[in-house]
C-alpha positions in Angstrom: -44.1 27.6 88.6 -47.2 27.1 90.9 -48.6 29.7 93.0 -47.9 29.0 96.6 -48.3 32.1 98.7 -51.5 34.6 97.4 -52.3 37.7 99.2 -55.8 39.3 98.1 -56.5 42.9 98.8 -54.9 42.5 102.4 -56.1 45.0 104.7 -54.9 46.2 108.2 -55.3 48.6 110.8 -54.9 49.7 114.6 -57.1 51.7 115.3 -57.8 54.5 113.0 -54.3 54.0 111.9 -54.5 51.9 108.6 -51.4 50.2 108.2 -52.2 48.1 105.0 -54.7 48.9 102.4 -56.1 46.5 98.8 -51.9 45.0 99.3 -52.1 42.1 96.4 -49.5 39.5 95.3 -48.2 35.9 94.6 -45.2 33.9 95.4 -44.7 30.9 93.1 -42.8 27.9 94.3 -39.0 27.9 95.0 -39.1 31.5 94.1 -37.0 34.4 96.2 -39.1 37.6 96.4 -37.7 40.5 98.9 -40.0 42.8 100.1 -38.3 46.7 100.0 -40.5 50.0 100.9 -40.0 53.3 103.4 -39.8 52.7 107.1 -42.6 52.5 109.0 -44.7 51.9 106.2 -45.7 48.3 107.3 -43.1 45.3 106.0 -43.3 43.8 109.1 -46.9 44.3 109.5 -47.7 42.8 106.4 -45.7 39.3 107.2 -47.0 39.0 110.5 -50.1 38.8 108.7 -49.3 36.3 106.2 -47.7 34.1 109.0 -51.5 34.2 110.7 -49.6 35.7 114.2 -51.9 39.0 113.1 -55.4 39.1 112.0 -56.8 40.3 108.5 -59.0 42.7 108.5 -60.1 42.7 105.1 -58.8 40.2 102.2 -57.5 37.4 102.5 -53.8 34.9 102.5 -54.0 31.7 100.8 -51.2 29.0 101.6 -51.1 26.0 99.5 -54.2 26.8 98.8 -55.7 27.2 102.1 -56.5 30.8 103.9 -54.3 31.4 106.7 -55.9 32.5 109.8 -53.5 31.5 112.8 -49.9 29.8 111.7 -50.2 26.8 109.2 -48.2 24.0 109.2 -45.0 24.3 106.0 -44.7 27.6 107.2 -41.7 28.8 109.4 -40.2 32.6 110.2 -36.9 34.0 111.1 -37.3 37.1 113.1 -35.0 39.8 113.1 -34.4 39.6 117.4 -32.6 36.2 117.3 -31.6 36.3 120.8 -35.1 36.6 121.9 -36.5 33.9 119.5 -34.8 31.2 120.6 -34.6 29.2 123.9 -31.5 30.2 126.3 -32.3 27.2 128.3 -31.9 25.0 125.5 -29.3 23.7 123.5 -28.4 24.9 119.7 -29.9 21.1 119.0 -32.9 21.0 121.5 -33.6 24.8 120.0 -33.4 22.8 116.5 -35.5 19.8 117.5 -38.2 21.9 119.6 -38.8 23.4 115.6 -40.1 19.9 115.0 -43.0 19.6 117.5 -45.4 19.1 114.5 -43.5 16.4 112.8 -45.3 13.2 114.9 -44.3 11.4 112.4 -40.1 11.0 113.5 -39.2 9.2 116.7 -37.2 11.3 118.6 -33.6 9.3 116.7 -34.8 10.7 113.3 -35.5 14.1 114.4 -31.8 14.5 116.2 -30.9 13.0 113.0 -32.1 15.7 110.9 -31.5 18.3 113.6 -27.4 17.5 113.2 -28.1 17.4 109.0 -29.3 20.8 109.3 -27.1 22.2 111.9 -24.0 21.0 109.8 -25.6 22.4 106.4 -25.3 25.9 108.3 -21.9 25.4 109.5 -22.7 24.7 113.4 -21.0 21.0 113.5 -19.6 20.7 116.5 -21.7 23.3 118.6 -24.8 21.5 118.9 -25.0 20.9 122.7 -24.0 24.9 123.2 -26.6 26.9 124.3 -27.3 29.9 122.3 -25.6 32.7 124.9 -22.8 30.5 124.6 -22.3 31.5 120.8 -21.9 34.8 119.0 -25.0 37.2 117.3 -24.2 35.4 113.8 -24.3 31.7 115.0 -27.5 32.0 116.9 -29.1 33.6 113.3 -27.8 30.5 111.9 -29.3 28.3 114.8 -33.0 30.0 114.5 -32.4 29.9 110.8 -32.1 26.0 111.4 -34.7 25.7 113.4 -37.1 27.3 110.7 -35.6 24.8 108.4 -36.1 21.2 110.6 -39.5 22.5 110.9 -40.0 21.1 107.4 -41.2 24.4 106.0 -41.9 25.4 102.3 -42.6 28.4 103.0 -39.8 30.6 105.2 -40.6 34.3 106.0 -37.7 36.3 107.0 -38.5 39.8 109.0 -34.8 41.6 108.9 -32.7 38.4 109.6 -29.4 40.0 108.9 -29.9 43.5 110.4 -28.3 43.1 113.7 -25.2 41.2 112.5 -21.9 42.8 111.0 -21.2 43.6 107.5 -18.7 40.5 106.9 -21.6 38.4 108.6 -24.2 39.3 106.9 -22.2 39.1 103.5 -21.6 35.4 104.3 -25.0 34.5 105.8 -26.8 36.6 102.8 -25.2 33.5 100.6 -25.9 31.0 102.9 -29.4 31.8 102.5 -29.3 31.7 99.3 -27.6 28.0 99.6 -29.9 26.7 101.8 -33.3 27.6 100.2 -31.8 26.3 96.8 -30.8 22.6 99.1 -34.0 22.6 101.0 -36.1 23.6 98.5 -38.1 26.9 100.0 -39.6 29.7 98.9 -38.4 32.4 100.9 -40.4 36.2 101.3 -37.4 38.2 103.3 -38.6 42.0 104.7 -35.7 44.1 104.2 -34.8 47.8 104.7 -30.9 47.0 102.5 -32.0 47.8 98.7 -28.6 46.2 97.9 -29.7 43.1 99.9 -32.9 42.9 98.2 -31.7 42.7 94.7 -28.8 40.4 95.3 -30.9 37.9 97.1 -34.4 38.1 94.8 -35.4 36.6 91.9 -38.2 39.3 92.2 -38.7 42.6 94.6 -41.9 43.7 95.5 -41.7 47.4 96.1 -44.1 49.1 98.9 -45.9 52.7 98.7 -45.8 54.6 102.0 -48.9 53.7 104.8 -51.6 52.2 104.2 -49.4 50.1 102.5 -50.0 48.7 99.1 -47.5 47.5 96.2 -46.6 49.9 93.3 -44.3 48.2 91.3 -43.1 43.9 91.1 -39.5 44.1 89.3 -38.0 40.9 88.2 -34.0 40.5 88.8 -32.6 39.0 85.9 -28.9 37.9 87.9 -27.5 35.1 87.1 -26.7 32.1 89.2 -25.0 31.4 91.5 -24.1 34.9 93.3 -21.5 36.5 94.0 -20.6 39.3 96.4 -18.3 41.0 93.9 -19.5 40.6 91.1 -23.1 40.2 91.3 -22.8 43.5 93.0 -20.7 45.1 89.9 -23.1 43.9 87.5 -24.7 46.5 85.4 -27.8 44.8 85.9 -27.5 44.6 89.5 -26.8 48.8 89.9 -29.4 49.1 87.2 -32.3 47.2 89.8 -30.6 49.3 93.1 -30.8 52.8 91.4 -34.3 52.2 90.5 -36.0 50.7 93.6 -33.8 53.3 95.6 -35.4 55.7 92.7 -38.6 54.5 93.4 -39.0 55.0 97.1 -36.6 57.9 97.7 -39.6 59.6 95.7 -42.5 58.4 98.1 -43.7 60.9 100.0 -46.2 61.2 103.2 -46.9 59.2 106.5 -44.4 56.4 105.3 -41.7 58.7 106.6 -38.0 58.4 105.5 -36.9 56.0 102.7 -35.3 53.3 103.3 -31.8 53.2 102.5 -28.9 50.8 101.8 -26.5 49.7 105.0 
């Protein structure tokens, strides 16, 4: 598969706190990769910077094979605060449609068009002209999830999507994720703090040290397609992959602070 995400001995820091130090990887096309590691030791840092919303200090991030340095066009991210990221004043559709500012090239038909596609494919049919108080936590995930999808993106970056949404939710959106970047063809680079998250939605997990942040170990997850909550998740494979990566960062020690641990 072709490279389209590099990183290249990222660096970042605030102040005379260094937050991310030599941090080097690849995402190829259409591939999955979660992104696990202790709290606080920079996950979120670290996509802000490859979305271009922080500068580098050091290094570099190439996308499609141009470096990034303020927010590229084919790249779209989900943030963790929904609520927040999306419009109140706006419809679930004009919330969709505002996503596709960039796309000049649809008259304002084609991109309601594909606003409604998208909106259906993540089960909102019929709640496009509610606004986003109007609808509960998980719906409005699935709205900005939308959104990042009209957007034409190939690229989606997902900082904690799922962490403010119940169990049975996130369960069910976890899958829908999976659906939709198989449909719409995305590579997707999701920050988590779940280990069991992680391995059931990767085809890879990139595993941080503690701050400055760097990667120690790329493991590839050998699950089969298409998931299931049940028995993906009783797979010997699957609690193979979880013991070690929880393994792996239960031993890091220092400024990271605590591991992170499964919800």
């Amino acid at each position: 598969m072709t490279s389209i995400l590099s990183a290249h001995g990222v660096g970042k820091s605030f102040g005379s706190h260094a937050i991310i130090r030599d941090l080097t990887f690849n995402a190829r096309e259409g591939e999955f990769i979660s992104v696990a590691g202790p709290s606080g030791c920079g996950k979120t840092t670290l996509l802000m910077c490859i979305a271009g919303l922080l500068k580098l200090d050091v290094g570099s991030v190439e996308f499609q094979g141009q470096k990034i340095s303020e927010p590229p066009p084919g790249l779209a991210v989900v943030f963790q605060d929904y609520s927040r990221s999306l419009l109140p004043w706006k419809s679930n559709m004009e919330n969709v449609v505002f996503g596709m500012k960039r796309l000049e090239n649809l008259s304002a038909k084609e991109k309601h068009e594909r606003g409604a596609e998208i909106l259906s494919s993540v089960g909102l049919r019929g709640f496009e002209k509610h606004y986003p108080w109007q609808v509960s936590g998980g719906m409005q995930q699935r709205v900005a999830i939308a959104r990042a999808l009209a957007a034409n993106s190939k690229l989606l970056l997902l900082d904690e999507p799922l962490a403010a949404v119940d169990a049975q939710t996130r369960a069910d959106m976890q899958d829908l994720l999976l659906e939709l970047a198989a449909k719409y063809k995305q590579t997707c680079l999701l920050v988590t703090h779940d280990v069991d998250e992680a391995v059931y939605l990767a085809d890879r997990v990139i595993v941080l040290s503690n701050r400055p942040t760097h990667v120690i170990e790329e493991i590839e997850v050998p699950l089969k397609s298409p998931r299931d909550q049940i028995a993906t998740r009783s797979d010997p494979i699957f609690l193979d992959l979880r013991a070690r990566i929880l393994s792996r960062i239960k031993s890091l020690k220092g400024p990271g602070g605590n591991a992170d641990m499964p919800h």
